[in-house]
N, C-alpha and C positions, 0 to 999 in steps of 0.2 A: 185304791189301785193307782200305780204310777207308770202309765204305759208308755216308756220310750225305747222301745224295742223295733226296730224294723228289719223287714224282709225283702229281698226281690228275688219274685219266682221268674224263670225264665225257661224258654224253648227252643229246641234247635240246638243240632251238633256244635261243639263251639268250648274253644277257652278250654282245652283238658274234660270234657264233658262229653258222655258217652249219648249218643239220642233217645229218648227215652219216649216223645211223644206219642199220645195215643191217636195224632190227626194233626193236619197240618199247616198252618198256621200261617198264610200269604202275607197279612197287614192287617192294622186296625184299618174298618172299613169307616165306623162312623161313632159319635158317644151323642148318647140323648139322653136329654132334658125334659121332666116332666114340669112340667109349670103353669101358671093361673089363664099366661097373656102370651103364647107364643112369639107373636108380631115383635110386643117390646121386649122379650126377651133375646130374640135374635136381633133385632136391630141393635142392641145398647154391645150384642160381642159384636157383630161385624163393624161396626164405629170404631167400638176400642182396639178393637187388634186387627182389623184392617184383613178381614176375609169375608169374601164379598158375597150376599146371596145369591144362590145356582139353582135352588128346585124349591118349589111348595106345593103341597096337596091342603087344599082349603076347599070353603065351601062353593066357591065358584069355581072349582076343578070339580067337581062333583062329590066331593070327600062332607057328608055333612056329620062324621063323627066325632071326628078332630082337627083340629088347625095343624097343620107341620110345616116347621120352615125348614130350609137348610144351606146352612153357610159352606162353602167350601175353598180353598185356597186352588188358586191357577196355578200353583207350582208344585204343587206335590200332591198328596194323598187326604190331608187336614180335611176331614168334615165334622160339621157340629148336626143335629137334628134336634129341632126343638119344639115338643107340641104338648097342644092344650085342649081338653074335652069342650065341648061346645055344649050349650045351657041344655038341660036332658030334653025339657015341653020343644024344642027345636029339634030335636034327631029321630031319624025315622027309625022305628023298633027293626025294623030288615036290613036297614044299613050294613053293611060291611067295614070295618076300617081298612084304610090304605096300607096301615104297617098289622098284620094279623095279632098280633101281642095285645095291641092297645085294647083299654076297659076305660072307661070311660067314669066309671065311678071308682075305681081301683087310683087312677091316677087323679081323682077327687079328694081319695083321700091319700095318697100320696104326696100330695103340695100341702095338706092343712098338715099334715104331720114334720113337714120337711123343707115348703119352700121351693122356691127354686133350686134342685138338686140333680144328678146323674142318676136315673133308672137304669140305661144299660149300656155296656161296654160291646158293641158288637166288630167283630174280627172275620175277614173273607179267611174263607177255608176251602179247602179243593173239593169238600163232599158237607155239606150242612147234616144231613140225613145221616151219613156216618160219623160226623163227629158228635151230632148229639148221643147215637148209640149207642157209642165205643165209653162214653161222656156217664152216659146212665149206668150204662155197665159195669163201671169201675167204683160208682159212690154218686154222681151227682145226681142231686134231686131237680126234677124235669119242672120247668116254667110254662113251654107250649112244645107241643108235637111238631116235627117238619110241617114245616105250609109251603105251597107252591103256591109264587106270586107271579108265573106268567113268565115269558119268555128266557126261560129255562131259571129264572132265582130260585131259590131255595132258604128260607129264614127257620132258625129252632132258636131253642133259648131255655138255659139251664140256670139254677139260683146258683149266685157269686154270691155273696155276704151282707147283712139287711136285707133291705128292699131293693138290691141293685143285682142285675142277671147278667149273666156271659152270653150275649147274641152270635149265632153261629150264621152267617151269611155267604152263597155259593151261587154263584151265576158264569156262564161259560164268557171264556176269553174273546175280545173284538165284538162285545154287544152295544147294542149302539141306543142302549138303556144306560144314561147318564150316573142315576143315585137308584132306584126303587123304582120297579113299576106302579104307576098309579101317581106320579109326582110329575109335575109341569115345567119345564127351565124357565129359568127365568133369567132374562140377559139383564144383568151387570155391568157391560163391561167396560164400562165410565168412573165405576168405585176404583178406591184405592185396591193394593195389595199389600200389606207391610211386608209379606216374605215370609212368614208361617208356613212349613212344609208339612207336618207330621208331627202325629205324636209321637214321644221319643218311649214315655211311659208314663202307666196310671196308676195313683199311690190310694190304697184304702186304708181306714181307720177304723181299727177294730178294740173290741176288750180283750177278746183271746187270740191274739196271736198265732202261736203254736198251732191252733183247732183248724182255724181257717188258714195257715199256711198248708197245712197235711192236707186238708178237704181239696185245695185246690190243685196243689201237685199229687195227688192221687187221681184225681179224673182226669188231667189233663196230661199227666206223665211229665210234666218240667223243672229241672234241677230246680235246687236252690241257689241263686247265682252270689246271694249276699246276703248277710243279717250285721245289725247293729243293736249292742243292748244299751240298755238305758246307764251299767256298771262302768262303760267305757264313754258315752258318748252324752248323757243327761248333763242337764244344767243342773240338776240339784231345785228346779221349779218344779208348778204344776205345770205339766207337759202339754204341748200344742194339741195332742191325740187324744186329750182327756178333756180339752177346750172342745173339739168337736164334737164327741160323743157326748158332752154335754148338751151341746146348741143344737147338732142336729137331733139329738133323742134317739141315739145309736147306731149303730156300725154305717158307713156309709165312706162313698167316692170323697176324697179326701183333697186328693189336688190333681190337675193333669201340665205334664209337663210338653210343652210344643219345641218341635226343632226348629230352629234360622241357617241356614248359610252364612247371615251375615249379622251376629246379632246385636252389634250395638248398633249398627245401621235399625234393625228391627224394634229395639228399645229408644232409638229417638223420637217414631214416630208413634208409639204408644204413649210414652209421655207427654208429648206433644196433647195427645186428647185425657188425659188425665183429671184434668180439670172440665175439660169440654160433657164428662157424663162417661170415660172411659173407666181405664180402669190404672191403680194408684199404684208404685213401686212399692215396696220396703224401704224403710231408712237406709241408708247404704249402713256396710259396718265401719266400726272407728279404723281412721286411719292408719293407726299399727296395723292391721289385719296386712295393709300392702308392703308395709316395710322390705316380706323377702319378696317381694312377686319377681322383681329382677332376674333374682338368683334361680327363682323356680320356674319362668318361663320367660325367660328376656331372650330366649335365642328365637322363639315362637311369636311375642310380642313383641311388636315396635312401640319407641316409649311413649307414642302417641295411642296408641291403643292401652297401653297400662295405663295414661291418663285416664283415656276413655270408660274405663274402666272401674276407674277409681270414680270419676264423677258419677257413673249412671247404678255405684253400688254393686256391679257386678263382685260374684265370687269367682274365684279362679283353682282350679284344681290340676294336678297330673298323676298317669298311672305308669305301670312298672317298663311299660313300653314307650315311655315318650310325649304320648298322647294329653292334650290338654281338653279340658272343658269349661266353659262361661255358663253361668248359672245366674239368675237371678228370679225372684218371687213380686209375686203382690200380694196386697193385702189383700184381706177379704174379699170374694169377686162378687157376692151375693150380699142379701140383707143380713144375715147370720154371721158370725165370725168361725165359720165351717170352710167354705171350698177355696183353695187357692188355686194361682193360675203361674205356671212356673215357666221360663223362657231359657231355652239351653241351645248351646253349639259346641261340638266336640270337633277337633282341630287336631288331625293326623301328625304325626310327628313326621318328617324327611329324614331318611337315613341313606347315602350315598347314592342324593338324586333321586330317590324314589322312595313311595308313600311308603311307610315302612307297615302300618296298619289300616288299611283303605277304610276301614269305619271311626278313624281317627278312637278320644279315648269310651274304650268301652265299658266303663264300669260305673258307680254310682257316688263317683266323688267322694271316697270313704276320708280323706284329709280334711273335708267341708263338712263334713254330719256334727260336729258340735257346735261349727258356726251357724250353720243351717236353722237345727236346735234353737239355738240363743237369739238367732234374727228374727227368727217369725213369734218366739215367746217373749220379745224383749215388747214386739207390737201389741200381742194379746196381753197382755202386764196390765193395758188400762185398766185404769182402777175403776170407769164405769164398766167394763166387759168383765174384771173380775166382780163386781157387786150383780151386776146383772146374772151370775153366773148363778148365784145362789138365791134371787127374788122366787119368791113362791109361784 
């Protein structure tokens, strides 16, 4: 199978699109990480991309089931969650965990299967208990029941594709509950910030496509806002989607994409620690790639930003309104050649003195999908990551 097909499901009235939602959809709240060693896992992202820790529930918060950390950006919405089971002969059989979901041998064997990898996607919603309902109701298969976590939160959670779930999270406006009940702040506020605001969006890698695109806009009611086939957009390789589902041992959190305001300012200082234990760009692409970038966004760019540009590898794209976007990847963020870590700014276009698209461009770079394609599989090429692909 040669799976270079992609999709993006999306939500919300918008773009010629009728609302179709089954529940409603505030922001990504948070995405968690199952893993061995929470501590070094979150430390090694908050280094790299410069989002500083905010809250942990550990065992000296009184949490003896699991470690959680959590990174979060001062300027936007950006949270990471990262935790890890704690040795079983150390946890008390009554304990409770702090996030209700967590299994302590579930996510045992979730890292010996995977690694360091994305368990769940979770999304603030105005009702948790009715979007799980509305959620079951329609086709999805149920993870955990509403739980009430205290001062009015609300957490459900439905299966997304593999071993990764759709977290449903609902807590009343003006709570002066930072991340999660049951989680400690923790001041920071001496770390850097690179300027990470948000995820913009979260890409999975699957074998069937089609299956799991229907499963998901059927419970959750969200057009389809984009698809790419492999007919139009493949390199004629084996495909980056088929390098995952090799490494990780099936369908799984593929890459997440974070927004900047300002992103080569953003990409300076992540390269900057790149070396330092952060984390590595992509090769930029060959220089013809910028040959038109003038002609296709020089009224937007200054030629000192299309330098900039050119130096830090970024990709440059625009859509039918004006609207530009800065894209760039890293390699592998993980020990696997599974999860990337993708950096984007979409850049409004001006039309007589005023934004003409206030979310600047809003689509998924459909002029960049074969360079995309070809830049992240020109990296997986190695000829130890193809020989390792096939070792018994």
């Amino acid at each position: 199978m040669y799976p270079t097909a992609t999709a993006a499901v999306a939500g919300s009235e918008g773009d010629g699109f009728p609302s179709t939602d089954r529940f409603d959809v505030l922001d990504f709240h948070h995405v968690e990480f199952w893993c061995a060693d929470a501590a070094s896992a979150a430390g090694r992202f908050s280094f790299g991309l410069g989002v500083p820790l905010a809250a942990q529930s550990v065992i000296t918060t009184g949490n003896s089931v699991h470690a959680s950390h959590v990174l979060r950006s001062r300027t936007g919405s950006l949270a990471f969650l990262f935790s890890a089971p704690y040795a079983p002969h150390c946890t008390d059989a009554a304990a409770a965990a702090t996030v209700p979901s967590f299994s302590a041998d579930t996510a045992r064997h979730f890292t010996s299967d995977y690694g360091l990898a994305v368990r769940a996607l979770a999304v603030r919603v105005a009702d948790a208990a009715e979007a799980f309902s509305a959620s079951v109701a329609a086709g999805a298969r149920p993870a955990i029941s509403p739980a009430k976590l205290g001062h009015g939160f609300v957490m459900a959670e439905v299966e997304l594709f593999g071993d990764a779930v759709l977290r449903f999270v609902s807590y009343p406006d003006g709570t002066n509950v930072s991340f999660l009940p049951g989680f400690e702040d923790v001041d920071s506020s001496g770390s850097p910030d690179f300027g990470l605001t948000r995820f913009d969006h979260i890409a999975g890698a699957v074998p069937d496509l089609a299956s799991v695109a229907s499963y998901v806009a059927g419970f959750t009611g969200f057009h389809e806002f984009s698809n790419y086939t492999g007919d139009k957009y493949g390199t004629k390789r084996r495909s980056q989607v088929q390098t995952f589902l090799d490494h990780h041992g099936g369908p799984g959190v593929q890459h997440l994409a974070m927004a900047s305001d300002d992103l080569l300012g953003t990409l300076r200082k992540i390269r900057a620690r790149s070396s330092l234990g952060g984390f590595e760009l992509l090769a930029p692409p060959p220089p013809s790639y910028y040959d038109g970038l003038r002609q296709l966004a020089g009224d937007v760019l200054s030629e000192e930003l299309i330098k900039e540009c050119r130096e830090l590898g970024v990709l440059v794209d625009r859509d039918d309104h004006g609207g530009v976007v800065l894209q760039v990847f890293t390699k592998a963020a993980v020990d696997r050649p599974t999860l990337l870590l993708e950096f984007i700014q979409r850049i409004p276009c001006v039309e007589n003195q005023q934004e003409y698209k206030s979310g600047g461009y809003g689509g998924f770079a459909k002029g960049n999908v074969y360079h995309i394609f070809k830049y992240i599989e020109d990296y997986e090429s190695n000829p130890l990551i193809l020989l390792h692909r096939f070792l018994p």
